[in-house]
C-alpha positions as CSV (number, residue, x, y, z in Angstrom):
1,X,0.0,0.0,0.0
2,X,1.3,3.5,-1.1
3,X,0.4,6.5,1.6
4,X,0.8,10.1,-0.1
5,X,2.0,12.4,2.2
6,X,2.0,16.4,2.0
7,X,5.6,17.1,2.6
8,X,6.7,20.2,4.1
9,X,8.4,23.0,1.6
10,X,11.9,21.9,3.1
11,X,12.3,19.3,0.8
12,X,11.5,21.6,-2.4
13,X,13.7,24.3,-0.5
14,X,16.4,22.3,-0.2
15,X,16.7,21.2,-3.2
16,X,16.6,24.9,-4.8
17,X,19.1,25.3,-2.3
18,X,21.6,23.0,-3.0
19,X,21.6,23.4,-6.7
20,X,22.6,27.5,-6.2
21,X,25.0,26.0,-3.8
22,X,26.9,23.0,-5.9
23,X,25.1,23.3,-9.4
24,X,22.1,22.0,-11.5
25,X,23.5,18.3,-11.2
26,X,23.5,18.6,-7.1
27,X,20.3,16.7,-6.7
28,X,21.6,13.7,-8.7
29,X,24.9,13.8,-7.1
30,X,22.9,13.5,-3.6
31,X,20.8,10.9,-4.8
32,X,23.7,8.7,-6.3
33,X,25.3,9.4,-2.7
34,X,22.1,7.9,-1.1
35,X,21.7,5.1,-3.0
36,X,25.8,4.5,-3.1
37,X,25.3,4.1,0.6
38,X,21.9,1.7,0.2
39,X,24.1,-0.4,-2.0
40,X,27.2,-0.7,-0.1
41,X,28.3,-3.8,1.4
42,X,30.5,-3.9,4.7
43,X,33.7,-5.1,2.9
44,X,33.4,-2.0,0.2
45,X,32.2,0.3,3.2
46,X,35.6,-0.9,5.1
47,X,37.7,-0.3,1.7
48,X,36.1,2.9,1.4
49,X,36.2,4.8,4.2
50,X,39.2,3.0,5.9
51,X,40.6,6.6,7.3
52,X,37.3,7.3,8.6
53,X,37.0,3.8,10.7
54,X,40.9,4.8,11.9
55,X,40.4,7.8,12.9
56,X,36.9,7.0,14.8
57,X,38.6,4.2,16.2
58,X,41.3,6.8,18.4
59,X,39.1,9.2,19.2
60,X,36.5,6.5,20.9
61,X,39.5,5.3,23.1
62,X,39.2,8.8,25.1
63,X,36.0,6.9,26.5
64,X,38.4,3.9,27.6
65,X,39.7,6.8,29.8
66,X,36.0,7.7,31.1
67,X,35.0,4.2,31.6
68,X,38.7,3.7,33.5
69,X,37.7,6.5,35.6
70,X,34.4,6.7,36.4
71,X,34.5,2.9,37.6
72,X,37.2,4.0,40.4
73,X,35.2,5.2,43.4
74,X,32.4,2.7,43.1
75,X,35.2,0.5,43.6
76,X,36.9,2.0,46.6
77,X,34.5,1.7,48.5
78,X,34.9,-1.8,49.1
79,X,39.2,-1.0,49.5
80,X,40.7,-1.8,52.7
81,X,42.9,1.2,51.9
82,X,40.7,3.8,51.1
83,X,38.4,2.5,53.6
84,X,41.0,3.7,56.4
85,X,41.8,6.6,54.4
86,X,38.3,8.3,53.4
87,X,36.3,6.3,56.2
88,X,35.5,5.9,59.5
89,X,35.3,2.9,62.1
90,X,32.0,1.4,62.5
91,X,32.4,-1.7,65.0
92,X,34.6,-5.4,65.0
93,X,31.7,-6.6,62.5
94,X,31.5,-3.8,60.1
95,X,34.8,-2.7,60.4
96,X,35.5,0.7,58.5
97,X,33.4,1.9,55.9
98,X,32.8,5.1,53.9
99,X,29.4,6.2,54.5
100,X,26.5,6.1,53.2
101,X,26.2,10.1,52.9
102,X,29.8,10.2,51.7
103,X,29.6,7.7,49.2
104,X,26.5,9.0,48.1
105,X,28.4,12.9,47.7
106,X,32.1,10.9,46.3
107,X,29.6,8.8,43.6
108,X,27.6,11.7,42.6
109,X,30.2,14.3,42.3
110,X,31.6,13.4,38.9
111,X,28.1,12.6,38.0
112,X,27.5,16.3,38.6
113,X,30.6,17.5,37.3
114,X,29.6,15.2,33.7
115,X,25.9,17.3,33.4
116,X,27.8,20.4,33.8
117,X,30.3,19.5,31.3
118,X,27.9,17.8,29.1
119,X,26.1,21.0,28.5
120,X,28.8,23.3,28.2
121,X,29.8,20.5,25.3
122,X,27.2,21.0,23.7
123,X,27.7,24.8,23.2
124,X,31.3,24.5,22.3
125,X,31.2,21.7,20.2
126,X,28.4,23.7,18.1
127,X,31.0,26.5,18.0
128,X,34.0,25.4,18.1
129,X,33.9,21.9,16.4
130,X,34.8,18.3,17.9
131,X,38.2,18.5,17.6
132,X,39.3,21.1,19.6
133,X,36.9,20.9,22.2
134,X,38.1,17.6,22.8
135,X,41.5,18.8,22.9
136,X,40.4,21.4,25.4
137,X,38.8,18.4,27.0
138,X,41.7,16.6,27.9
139,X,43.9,19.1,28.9
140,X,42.0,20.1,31.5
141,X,41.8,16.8,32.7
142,X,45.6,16.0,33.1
143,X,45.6,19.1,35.2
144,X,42.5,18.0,37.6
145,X,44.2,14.8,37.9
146,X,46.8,15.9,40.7
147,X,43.6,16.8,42.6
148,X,42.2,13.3,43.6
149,X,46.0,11.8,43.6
150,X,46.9,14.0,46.4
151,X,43.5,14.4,48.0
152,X,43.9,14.8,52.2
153,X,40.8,14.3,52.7
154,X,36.9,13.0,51.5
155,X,36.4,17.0,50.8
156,X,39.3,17.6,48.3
157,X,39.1,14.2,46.8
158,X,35.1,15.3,46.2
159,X,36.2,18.6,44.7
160,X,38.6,16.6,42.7
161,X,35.9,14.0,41.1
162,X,33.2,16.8,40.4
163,X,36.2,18.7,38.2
164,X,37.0,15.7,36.6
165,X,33.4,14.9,35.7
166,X,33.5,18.3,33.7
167,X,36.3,16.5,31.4
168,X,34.2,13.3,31.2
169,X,30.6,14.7,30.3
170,X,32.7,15.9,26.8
171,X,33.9,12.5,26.1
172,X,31.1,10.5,26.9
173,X,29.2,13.2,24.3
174,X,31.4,13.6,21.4
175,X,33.0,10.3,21.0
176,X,29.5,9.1,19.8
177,X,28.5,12.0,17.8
178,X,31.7,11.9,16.2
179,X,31.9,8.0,15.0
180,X,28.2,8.5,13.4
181,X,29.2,11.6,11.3
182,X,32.4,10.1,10.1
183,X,31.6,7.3,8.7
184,X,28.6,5.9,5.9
185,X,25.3,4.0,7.2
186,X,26.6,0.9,7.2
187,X,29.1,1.2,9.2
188,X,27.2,3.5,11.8
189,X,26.2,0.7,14.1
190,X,29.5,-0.7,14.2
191,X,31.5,2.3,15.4
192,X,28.6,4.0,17.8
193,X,28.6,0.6,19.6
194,X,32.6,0.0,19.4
195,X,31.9,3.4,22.1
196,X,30.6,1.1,24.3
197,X,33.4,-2.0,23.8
198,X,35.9,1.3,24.4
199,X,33.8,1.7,28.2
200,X,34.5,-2.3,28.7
201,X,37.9,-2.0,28.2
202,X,38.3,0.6,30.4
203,X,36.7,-0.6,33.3
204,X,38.3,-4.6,32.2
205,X,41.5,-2.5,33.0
206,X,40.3,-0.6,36.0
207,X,39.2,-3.6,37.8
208,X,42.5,-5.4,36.5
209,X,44.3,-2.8,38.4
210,X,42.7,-2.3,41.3
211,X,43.3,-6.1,42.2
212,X,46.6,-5.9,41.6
213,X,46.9,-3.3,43.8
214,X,45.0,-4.5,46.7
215,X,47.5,-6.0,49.1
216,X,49.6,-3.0,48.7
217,X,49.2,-1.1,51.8
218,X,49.0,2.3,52.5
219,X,47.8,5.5,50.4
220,X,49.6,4.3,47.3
221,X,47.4,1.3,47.2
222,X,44.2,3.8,46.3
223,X,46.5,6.7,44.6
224,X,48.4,3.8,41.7
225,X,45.0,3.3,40.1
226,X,44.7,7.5,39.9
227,X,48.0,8.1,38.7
228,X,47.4,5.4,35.5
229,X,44.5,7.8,34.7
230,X,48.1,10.1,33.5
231,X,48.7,8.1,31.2
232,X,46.1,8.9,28.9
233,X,45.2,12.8,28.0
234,X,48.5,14.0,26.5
235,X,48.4,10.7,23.7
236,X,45.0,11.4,22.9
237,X,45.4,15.1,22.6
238,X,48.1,14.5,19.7
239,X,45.5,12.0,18.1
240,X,42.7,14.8,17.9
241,X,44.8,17.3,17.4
242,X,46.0,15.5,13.7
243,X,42.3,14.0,13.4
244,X,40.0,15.6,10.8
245,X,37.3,17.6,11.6
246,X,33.8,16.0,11.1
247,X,32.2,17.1,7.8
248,X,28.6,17.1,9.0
249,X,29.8,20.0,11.4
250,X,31.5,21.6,8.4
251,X,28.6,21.8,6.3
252,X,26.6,22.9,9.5
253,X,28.8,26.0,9.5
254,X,28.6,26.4,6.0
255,X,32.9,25.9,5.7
256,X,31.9,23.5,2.6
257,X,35.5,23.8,1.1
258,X,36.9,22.3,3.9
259,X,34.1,19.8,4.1
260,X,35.2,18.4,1.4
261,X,39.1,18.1,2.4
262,X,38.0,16.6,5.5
263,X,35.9,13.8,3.4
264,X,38.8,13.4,0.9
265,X,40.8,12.9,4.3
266,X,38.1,10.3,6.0
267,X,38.2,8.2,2.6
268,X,40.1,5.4,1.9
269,X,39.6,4.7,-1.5
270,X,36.7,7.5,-3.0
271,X,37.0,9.1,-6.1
272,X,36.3,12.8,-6.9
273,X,32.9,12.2,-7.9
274,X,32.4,10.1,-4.6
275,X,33.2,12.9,-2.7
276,X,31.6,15.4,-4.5
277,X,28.1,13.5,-4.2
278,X,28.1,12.9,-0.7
279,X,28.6,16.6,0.2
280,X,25.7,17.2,-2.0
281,X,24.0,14.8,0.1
282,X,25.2,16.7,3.3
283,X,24.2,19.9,2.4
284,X,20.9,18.9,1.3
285,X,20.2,17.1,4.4
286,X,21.0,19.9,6.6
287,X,19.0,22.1,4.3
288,X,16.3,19.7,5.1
289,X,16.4,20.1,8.9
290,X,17.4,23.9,8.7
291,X,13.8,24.0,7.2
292,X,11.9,22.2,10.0
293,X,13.7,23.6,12.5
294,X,14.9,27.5,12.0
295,X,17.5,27.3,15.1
296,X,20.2,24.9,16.8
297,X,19.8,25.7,20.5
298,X,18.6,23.3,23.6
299,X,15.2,24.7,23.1
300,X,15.1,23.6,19.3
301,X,15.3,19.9,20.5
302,X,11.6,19.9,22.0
303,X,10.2,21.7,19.1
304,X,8.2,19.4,16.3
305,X,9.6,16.5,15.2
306,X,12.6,17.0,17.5
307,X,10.8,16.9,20.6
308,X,9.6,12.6,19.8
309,X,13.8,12.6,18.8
310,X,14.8,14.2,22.2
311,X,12.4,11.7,23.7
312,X,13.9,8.9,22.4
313,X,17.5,9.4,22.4
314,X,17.2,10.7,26.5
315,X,14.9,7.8,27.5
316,X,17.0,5.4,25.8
317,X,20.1,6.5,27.4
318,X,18.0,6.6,30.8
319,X,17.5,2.4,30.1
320,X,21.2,1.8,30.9
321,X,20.6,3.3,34.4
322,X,16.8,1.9,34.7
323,X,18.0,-1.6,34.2
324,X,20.1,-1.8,37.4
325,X,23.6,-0.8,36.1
326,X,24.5,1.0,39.4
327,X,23.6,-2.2,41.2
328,X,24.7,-5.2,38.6
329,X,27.5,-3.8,36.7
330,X,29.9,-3.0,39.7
331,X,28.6,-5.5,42.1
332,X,31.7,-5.8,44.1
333,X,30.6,-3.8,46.9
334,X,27.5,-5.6,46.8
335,X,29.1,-9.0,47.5
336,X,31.9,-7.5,50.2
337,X,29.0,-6.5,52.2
338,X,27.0,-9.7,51.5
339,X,30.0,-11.6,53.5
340,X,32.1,-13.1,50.3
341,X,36.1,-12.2,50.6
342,X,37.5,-9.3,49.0
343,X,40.2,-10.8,46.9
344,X,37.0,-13.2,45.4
345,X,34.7,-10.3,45.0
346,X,37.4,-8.6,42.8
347,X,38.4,-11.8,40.8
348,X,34.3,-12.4,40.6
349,X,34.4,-8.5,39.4
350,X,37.1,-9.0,36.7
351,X,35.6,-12.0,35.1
352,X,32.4,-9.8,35.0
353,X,33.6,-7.5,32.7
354,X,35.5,-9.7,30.9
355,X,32.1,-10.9,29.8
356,X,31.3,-7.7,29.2
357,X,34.1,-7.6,26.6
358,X,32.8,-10.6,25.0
359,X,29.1,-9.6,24.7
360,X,30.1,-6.5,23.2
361,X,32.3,-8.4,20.7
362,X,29.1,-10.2,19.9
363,X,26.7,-7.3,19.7
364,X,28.5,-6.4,16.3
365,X,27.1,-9.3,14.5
366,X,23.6,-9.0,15.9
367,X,23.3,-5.7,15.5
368,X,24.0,-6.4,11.7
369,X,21.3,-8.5,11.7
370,X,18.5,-7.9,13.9
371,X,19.3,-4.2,13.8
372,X,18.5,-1.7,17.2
373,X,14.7,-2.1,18.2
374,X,14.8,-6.3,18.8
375,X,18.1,-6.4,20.7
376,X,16.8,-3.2,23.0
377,X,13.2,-4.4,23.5
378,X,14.5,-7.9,23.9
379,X,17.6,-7.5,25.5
380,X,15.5,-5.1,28.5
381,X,12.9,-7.4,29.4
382,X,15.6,-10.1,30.1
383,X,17.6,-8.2,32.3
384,X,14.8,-7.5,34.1
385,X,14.1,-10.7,35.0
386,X,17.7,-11.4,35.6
387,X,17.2,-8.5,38.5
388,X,14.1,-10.2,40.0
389,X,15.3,-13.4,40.6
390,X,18.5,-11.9,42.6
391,X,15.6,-10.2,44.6
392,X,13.9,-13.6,44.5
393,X,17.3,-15.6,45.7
394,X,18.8,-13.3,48.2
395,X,15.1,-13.7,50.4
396,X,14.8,-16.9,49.8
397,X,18.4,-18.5,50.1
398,X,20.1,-15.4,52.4
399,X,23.9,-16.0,51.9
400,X,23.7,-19.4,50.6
401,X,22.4,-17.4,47.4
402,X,25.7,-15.5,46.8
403,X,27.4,-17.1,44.2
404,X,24.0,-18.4,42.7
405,X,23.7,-14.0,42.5
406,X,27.5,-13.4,41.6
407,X,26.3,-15.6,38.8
408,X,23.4,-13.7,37.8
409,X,25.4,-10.7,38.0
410,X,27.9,-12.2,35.3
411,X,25.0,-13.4,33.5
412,X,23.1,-9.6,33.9
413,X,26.5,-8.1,32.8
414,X,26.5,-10.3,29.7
415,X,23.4,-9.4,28.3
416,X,23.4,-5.8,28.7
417,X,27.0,-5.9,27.5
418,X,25.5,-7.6,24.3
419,X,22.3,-5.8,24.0
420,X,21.5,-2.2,25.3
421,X,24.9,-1.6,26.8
422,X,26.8,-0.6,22.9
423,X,23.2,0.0,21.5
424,X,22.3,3.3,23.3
425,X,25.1,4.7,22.1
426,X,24.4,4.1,18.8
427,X,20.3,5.3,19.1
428,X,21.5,8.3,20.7
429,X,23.6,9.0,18.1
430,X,21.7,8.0,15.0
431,X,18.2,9.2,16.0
432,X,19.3,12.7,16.9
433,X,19.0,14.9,13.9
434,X,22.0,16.1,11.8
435,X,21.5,19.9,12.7
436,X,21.1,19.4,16.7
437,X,23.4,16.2,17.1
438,X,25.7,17.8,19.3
439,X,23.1,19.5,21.5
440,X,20.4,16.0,21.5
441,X,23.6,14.1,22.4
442,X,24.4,16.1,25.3
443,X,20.5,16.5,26.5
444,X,20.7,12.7,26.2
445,X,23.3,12.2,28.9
446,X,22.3,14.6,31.1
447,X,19.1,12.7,31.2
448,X,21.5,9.5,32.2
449,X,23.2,11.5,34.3
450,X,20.2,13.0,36.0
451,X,19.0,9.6,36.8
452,X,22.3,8.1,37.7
453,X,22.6,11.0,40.3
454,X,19.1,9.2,42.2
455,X,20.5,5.8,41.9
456,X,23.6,6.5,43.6
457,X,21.8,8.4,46.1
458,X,19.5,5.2,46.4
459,X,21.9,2.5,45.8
460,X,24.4,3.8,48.1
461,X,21.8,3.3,51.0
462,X,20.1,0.2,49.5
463,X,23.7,-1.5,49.6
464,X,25.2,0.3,52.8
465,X,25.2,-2.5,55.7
466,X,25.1,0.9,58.4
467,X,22.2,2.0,56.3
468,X,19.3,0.1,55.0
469,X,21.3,-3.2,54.4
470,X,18.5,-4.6,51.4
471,X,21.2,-6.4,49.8
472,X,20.0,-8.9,46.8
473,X,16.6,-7.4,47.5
474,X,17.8,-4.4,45.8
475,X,17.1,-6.3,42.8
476,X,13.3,-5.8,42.9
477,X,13.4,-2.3,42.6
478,X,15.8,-1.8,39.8
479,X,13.8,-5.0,38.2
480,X,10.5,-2.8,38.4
481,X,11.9,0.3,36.9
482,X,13.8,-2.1,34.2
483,X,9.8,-3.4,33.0
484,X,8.8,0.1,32.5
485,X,11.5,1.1,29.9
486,X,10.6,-2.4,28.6
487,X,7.4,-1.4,27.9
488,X,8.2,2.3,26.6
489,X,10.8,0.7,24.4
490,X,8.1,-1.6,22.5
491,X,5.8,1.2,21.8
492,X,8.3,4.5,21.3
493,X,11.9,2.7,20.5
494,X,11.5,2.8,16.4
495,X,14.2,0.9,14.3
496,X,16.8,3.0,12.6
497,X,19.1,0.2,10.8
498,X,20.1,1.1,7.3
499,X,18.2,4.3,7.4
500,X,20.4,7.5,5.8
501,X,19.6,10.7,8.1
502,X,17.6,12.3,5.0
503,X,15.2,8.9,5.2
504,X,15.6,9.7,9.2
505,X,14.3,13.2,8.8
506,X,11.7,12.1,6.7
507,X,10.6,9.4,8.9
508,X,10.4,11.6,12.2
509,X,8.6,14.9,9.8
510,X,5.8,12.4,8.9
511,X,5.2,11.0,12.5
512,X,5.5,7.6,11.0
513,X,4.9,4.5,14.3
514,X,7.5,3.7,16.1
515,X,6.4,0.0,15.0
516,X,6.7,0.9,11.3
517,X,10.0,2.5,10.7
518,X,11.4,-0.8,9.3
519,X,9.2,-1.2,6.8
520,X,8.6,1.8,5.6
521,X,9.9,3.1,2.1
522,X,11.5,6.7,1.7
523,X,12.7,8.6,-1.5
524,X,14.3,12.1,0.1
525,X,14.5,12.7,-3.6
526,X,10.8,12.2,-5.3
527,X,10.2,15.3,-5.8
528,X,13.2,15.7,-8.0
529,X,13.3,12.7,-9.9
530,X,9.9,12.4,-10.7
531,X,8.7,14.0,-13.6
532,X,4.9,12.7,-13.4
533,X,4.2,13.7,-9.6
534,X,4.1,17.0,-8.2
535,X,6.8,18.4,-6.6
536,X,5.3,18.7,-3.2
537,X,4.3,15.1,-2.8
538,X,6.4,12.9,-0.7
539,X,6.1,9.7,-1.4
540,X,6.2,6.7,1.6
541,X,5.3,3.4,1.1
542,X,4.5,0.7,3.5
543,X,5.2,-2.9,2.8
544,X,3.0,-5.3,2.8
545,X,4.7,-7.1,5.4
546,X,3.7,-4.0,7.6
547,X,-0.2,-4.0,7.4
């Protein structure tokens, strides 16, 4: 069945446009692009844009940094060390422990520091481009750095962590927004989730170090794992400072010569006429958007067909937390304060993320073929169950259930590894329009950050034996609020495999069902290849498999 749908002048805008802009030819140039990308397979896409895949490859690895990082404190808190250091002395049974108000302020200080960061990101990477506000990024990082290695006290070390969460809001932003402009549709889902493999590593090597440093005694055994973190901004710096700018941004700020030099840069193997079609195809995408949505600022996002983007990107992003992540993805602290031995709960902890490794691995193959919507909707519902039966085990079994739960949490940490761990990065990235990326990015994890500010608050006295001790049980609640994004997801989470950001655009203008995006038919270009239907028809067709 074939739906005919008024479209909006943009389209016949934006094609005027373009052809003042790059000639009479443009619109075929753009189309070629389009279907050049439709027709690609993987190998070709590889040969093609090999440069591209490099350079998105180095930048990701500053979130290798984040993920080493940000998996630190969470950590500590189950360290003998820092335990003496940042803590106080309970009784013989508890022993010392950091607080529940103080882990509560140490976790969430970062947090904080990332929304503040995260915003300000999104201004200067409108502005100034991804390259050097990374740059800016990083250097500002190596200096906060000296700030939690030579903390005295649980105040510094807390001013410490909320500057370096300003440094770690830009990476966890532009890293993302970066690999999906760089590189052709499909290879999108590949790179946007290697983002996430980048986060495994990084917390595979934090947790690697932290048990080799756990016998060491005093301060050094805390202040090692924060002096690695130096090994990291000044390499990366070099790397962005030699990378090429992203084109999409280019073309946003209407440097179109230089788009061009940075394509020619990103390709491996593209002719001229390559190149010059897929800047055709930029500029009349963002002509496209520029016509729908007269500005790029915050507000812009929650205007029109934006404001069901915005939606989607910051409740996706919001899943990650929602499914239990503060609870099931660090869980050593969980299983210290359960009674198991530290040394076992950090082995149990490394073989955990090496599993998240692995399922990340995995999630490139069936994200190739299922695509986004399956692996999210499926992939949600199991790990809440996964949640409720630790709930289920810890009341029924008590501590005879803790390895039972360790393996659950391996199990937990598998599948979100291999399903909505790498794929929120890639629907925040992809869903976002062209013209707002940078700003929809950022508003999408604030949102996570936002919520991962409660859940520490709550997890740190769900999990706190001098608080409210619930243990396993904990796994009830994050379970529950795990089935609600289950059910949003099956309704609102639409599928946006093999979809070009024009078809995208297209998609979200005509407020097609979040259950039909798959099999839906676009042609951005109708209007100017078809002689025999009027020019301000838009024409979308829905399989048959559909109805």
């Amino acid at each position: 069945m074939t739906t005919q749908l008024q479209a909006s002048s943009a389209q016949k805008v934006a094609d005027q446009e373009l052809e003042e802009k790059l000639g009479r030819n443009a619109i075929l140039d753009a189309k070629q692009a389009t279907d050049d990308e439709h027709a690609q397979t993987l190998v070709q896409g590889l040969r093609e844009n090999r440069k591209a895949v490099f350079w998105s490859i180095l930048l990701s690895m500053t979130i290798i940094m984040e993920g080493y990082d940000t998996i630190l404190i969470g950590n500590f808190f189950a360290y003998p060390e820092f335990q003496r250091k940042f803590g106080q002395y309970f009784n013989e049974k508890v022993g010392w422990q950091v607080n529940g108000e103080w882990q509560t302020a140490l976790s969430m200080g970062s947090t904080a520091g990332a929304v503040v960061g995260g915003l300000l990101n999104g201004y200067m990477a409108s502005r100034f481009g991804y390259r050097w506000t990374m740059i800016i990024a990083l250097g500002m990082l190596n200096a906060f750095i000296f700030i939690v290695f030579f903390a005295p006290g649980r105040e510094v070390l807390l001013v410490g962590q909320i500057l370096c969460g300003l440094s770690w809001g830009v990476f966890a932003t532009l890293a993302p927004a970066y690999a999906s402009e760089v590189c052709p549709t499909n290879l999108r889902g590949y790179l946007t989730t290697y983002v996430n493999l980048c986060w495994a590593i990084g917390q595979l090597l934090a947790t690697g170090v932290l048990r080799g440093c756990l016998h060491i005694e005093g301060e050094m055994g805390y202040r090692i794992p924060f002096a690695i973190q130096w090994l990291w901004p000044i390499p990366l710096m070099v790397v962005c400072f030699f990378a090429p700018e992203s084109p999409w941004w280019l073309v946003r700020v209407e440097r179109l010569e230089q788009a061009k030099h940075s394509i020619t840069r990103l390709g491996g193997q593209k002719t001229e006429e390559q190149i010059n079609n897929q800047l055709a195809m930029m500029v009349h995408t963002i002509r496209i958007e520029a016509e729908a949505t007269k500005g790029a600022t915050y507000l812009d996002c929650f205007k029109g067909p934006n404001l069901r983007r915005t939606e989607i990107v910051c409740v996706a992003f919001m899943g990650q937390i929602l499914a239990g992540s503060s609870f099931a993805y660090t869980p050593t602290y969980f299983f210290t304060t359960a009674g198991m031995d530290t040394a076992q709960a950090f082995n149990l902890s490394l073989g955990a993320k090496g599993m998240a490794f692995i399922g990340t691995m995995m999630s490139w193959w069936l994200i190739s073929y299922w695509g986004r919507r399956p692996l999210y909707v499926g992939g949600m519902g199991m790990l809440s169950l996964i949640l409720l039966l630790i709930g289920i085990l810890d009341v029924s079994a008590g501590e005879r259930g803790l390895w039972p739960s360790g393996g659950l949490c391996v199990l937990w940490l598998f599948v979100y590894s291999l399903t909505i761990g790498p794929l929120a990065y890639s629907i925040i990235s992809e869903t976002s329009s062209v013209r707002l990326r940078p700003l929809s990015v950022v508003l999408s994890r604030t949102s996570y950050q936002l919520i991962n500010i409660i859940s520490q608050f709550l997890q740190a006295y769900m999990m706190n034996p001098v608080e409210w001790n619930l243990l396993g049980k904990t796994g009830f609640f994050w379970g529950g609020t795990g089935f609600c994004v289950f059910v949003w997801s099956y309704f609102r989470l639409p599928e946006v495999k093999g979809r070009t950001y024009e078809e995208l655009d297209i998609l979200f203008m005509n407020k097609i069902s979040a259950r039909k995006f798959a099999s839906t038919h676009v042609d951005p270009y109708a209007a100017a290849s078809s002689s025999s239907a009027p020019e301000d028809i838009m024409e979308i067709e829905h399989k048959t498999s559909a109805t």
